[in-house]
C-alpha positions in Angstrom: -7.6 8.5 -2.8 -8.6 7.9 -6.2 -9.8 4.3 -5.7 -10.3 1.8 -3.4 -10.6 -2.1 -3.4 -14.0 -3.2 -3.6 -13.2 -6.9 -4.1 -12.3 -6.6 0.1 -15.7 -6.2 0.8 -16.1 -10.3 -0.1 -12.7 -11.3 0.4 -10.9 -9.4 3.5 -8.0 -11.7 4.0 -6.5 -11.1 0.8 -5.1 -8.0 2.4 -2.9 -10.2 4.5 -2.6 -13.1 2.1 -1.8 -11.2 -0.8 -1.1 -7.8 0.0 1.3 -6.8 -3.2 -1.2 -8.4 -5.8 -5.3 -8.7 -5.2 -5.1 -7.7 -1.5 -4.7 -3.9 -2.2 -6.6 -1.6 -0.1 -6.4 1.9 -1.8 -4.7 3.8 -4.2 -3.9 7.2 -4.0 -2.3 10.5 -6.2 0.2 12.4 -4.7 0.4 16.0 -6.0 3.4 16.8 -7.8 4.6 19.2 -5.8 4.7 16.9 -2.4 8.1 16.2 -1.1 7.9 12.3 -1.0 11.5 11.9 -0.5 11.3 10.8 3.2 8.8 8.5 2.5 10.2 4.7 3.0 9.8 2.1 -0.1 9.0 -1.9 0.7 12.4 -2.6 0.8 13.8 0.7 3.4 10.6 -0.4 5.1 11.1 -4.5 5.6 14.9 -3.7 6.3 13.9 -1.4 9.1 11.5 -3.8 10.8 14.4 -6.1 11.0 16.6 -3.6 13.4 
């Protein structure tokens, strides 16, 4: 993790109201030699909540 959202602390919902945009939680570096390639992206991921 190489930061997290600090503007949660005041306004939690934003997580759930706005989630792509000011709602971010944390981000994070992955090291370049991590195999990521099973990993899902939004779209894999909302296509597979719909099965």
């Amino acid at each position: 993790m190489i930061e997290f959202n600090e503007g949660l602390e005041a306004e939690p919902e934003k997580v759930n109201t706005e989630a792509y945009g000011a709602g971010w939680i944390v981000k994070v570096k992955v090291a370049a030699d991590v195999d990521t390639s099973h990993l899902m992206n939004d779209d894999e991921y909302n296509t597979f909540l719909e099965e």
